[in-house]
C-alpha positions as a Markdown table, in Angstrom:
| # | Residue | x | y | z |
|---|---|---|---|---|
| 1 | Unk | 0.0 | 0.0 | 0.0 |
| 2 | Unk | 2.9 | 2.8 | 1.0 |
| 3 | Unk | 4.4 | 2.0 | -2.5 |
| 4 | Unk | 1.6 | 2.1 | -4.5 |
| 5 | Unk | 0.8 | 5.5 | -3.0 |
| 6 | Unk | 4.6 | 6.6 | -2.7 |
| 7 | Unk | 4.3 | 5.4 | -7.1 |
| 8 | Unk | 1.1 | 7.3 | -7.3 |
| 9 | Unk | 2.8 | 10.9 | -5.8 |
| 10 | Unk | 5.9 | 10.7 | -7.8 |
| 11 | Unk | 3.9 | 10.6 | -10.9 |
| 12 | Unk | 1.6 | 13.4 | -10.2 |
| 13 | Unk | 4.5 | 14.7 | -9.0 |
| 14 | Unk | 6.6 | 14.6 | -12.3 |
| 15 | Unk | 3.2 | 15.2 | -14.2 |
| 16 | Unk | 2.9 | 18.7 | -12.4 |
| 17 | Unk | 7.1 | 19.5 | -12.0 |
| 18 | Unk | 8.3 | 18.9 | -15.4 |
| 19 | Unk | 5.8 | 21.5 | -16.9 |
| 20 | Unk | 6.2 | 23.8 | -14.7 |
| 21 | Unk | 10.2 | 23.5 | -15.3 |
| 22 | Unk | 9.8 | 24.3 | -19.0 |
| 23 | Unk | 7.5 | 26.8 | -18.1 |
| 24 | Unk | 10.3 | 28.8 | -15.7 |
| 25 | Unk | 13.2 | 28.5 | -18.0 |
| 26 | Unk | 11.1 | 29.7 | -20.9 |
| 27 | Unk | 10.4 | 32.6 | -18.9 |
| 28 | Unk | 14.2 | 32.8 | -17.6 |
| 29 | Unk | 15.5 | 33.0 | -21.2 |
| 30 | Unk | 12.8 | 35.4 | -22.4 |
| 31 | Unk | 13.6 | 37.7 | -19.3 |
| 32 | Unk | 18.1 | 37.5 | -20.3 |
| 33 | Unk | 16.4 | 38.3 | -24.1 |
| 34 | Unk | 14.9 | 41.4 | -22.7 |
| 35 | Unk | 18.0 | 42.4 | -20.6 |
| 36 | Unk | 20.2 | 42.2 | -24.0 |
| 37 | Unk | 17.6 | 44.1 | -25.6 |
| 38 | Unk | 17.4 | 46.9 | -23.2 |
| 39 | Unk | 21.3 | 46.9 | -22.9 |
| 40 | Unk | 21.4 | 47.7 | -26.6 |
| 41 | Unk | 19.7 | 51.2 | -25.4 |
| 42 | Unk | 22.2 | 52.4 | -22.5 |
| 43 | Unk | 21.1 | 55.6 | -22.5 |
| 44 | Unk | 17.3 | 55.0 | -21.4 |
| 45 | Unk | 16.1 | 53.7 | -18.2 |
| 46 | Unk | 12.5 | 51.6 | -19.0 |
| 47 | Unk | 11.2 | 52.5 | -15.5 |
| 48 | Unk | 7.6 | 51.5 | -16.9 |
| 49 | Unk | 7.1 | 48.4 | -18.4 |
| 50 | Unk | 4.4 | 45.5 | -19.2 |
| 51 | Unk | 5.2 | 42.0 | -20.4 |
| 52 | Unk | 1.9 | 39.8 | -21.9 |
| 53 | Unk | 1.2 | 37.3 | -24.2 |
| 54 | Unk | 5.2 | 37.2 | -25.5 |
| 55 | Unk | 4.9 | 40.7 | -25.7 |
| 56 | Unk | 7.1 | 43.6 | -23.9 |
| 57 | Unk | 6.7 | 47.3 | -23.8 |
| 58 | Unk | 8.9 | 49.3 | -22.0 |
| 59 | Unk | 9.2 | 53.4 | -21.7 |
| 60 | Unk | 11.6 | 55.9 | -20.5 |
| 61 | Unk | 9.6 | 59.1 | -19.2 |
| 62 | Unk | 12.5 | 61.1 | -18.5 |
| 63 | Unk | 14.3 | 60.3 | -21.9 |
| 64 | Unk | 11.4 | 59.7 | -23.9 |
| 65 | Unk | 12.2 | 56.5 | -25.7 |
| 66 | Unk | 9.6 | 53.6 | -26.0 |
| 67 | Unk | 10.6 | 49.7 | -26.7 |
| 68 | Unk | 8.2 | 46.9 | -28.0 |
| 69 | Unk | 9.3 | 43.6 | -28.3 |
| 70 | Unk | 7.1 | 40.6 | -29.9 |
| 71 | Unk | 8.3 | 37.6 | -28.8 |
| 72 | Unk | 5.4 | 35.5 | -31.2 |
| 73 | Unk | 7.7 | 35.8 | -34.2 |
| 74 | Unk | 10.9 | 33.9 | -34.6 |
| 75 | Unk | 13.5 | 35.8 | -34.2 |
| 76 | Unk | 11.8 | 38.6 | -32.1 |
| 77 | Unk | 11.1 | 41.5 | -33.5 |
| 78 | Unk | 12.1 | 44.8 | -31.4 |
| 79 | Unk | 11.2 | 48.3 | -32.1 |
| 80 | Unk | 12.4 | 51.6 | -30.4 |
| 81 | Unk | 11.0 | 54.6 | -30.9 |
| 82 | Unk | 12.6 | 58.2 | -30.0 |
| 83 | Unk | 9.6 | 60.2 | -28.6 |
| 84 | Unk | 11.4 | 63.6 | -29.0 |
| 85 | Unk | 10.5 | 62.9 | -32.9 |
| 86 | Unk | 7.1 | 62.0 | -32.5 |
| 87 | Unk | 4.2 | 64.3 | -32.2 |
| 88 | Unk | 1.0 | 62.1 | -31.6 |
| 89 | Unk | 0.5 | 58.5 | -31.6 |
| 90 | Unk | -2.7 | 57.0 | -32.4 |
| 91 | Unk | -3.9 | 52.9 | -32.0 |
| 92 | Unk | -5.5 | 51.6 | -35.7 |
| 93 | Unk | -7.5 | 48.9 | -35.6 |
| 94 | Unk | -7.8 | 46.3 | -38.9 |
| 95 | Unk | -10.8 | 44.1 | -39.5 |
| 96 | Unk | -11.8 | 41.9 | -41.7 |
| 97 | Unk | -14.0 | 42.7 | -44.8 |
| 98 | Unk | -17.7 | 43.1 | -43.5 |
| 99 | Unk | -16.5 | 41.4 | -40.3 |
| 100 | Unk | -16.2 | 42.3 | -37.0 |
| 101 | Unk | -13.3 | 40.2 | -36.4 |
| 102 | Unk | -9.6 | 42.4 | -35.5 |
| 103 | Unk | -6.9 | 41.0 | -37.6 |
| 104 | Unk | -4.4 | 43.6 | -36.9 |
| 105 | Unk | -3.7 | 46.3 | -34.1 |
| 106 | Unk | -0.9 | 48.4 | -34.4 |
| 107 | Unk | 0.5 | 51.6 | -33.2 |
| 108 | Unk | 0.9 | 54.8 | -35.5 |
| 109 | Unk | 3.7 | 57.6 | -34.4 |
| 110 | Unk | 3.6 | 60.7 | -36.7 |
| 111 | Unk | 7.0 | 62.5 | -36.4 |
| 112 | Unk | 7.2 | 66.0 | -36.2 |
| 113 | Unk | 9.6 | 66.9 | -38.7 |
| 114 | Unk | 8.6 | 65.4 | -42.0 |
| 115 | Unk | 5.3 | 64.0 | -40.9 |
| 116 | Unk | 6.2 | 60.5 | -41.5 |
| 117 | Unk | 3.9 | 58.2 | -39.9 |
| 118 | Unk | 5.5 | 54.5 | -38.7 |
| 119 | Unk | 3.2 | 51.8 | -37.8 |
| 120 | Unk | 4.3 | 48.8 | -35.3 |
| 121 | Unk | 2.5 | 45.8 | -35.5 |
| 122 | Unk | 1.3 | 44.9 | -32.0 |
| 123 | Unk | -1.7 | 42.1 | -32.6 |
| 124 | Unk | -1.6 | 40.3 | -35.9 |
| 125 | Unk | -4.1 | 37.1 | -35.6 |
| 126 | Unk | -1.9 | 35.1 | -37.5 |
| 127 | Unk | 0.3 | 34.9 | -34.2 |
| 128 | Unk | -2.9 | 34.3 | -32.4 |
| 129 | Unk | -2.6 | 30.1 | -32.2 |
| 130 | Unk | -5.8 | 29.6 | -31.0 |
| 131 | Unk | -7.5 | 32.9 | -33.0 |
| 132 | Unk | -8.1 | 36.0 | -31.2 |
| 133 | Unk | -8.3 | 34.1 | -27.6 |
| 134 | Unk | -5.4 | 37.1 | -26.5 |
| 135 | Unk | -7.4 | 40.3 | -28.9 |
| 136 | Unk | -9.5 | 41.7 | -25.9 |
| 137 | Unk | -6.0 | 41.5 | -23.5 |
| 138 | Unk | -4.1 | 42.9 | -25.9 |
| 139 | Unk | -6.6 | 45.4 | -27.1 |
| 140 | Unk | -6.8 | 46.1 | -23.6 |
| 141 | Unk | -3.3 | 46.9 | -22.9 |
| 142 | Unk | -2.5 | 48.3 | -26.3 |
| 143 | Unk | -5.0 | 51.1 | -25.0 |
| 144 | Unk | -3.2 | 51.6 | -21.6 |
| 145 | Unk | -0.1 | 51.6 | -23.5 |
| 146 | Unk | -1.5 | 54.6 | -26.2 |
| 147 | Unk | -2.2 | 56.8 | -23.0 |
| 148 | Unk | 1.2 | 56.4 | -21.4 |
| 149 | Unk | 3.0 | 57.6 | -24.4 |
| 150 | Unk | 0.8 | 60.3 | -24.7 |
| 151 | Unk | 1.5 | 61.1 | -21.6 |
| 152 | Unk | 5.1 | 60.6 | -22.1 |
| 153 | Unk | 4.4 | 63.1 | -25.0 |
| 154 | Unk | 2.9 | 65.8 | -23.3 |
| 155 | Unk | 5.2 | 66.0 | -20.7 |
């Protein structure tokens, strides 16, 4: 009886552990990732930042830079923007012909000097595995994320 029982917890045991192991050192080596990234950008400190859904946004108030990394894509794609060059920044929203149904979110920064405007892709549903289960979470921070850099912008 005690080794069927002692059988019975090391399973569940190894059924829960070796998951969760994957899990943590997914998460350690997308964490050293971010570190390199940020290192590439020694002159901002990302004092705000949001990590969700393989995504990371980071922002430096004081300097006015803003990071986005998507981690969905192989390899990751990372864009910095200077926000001393941007004037406004505005969320666009794609759907799908006479749909409802978001296929794209991204951010648009128009720059001050030659009125440029550069998108970056934040939601694309084609990196949505199980389609647009992480739209309203992402919609949700891509929202918080428009007001903190207009924020950043007016100050």
């Amino acid at each position: 009886m005690d080794t069927s029982v002692t059988i019975i917890g090391l399973v569940i045991m190894a059924l829960i552990g070796i998951p969760l192991f994957y899990m943590l050192r997914a998460n350690a080596a997308n964490n050293a990732k971010m570190k390199a990234i940020f290192a590439r950008f020694n002159n901002y400190h990302f004092s705000l930042s949001d990590t969700q859904n393989k995504k990371a946004l980071a922002a430096d108030e004081k300097n006015k830079g803003f990071i986005f990394v998507d981690f969905n894509v192989t390899p990751e794609e990372v864009h910095f923007v200077d926000l001393r060059e941007i004037s406004t920044v505005k969320l666009i929203q794609t759907t799908e012909g006479n749909s409802n149904t978001v296929v794209k979110i991204e951010f648009e920064f128009l720059h001050k000097q030659n009125q440029k405007k550069q998108h970056i892709p934040f939601y694309k549903i084609e990196n949505d595995q199980i389609g647009q289960v992480y739209l309203y979470e992402d919609q949700q921070l891509a929202k918080k994320w428009e007001q903190l850099i207009t924020n950043t912008l007016l100050s």
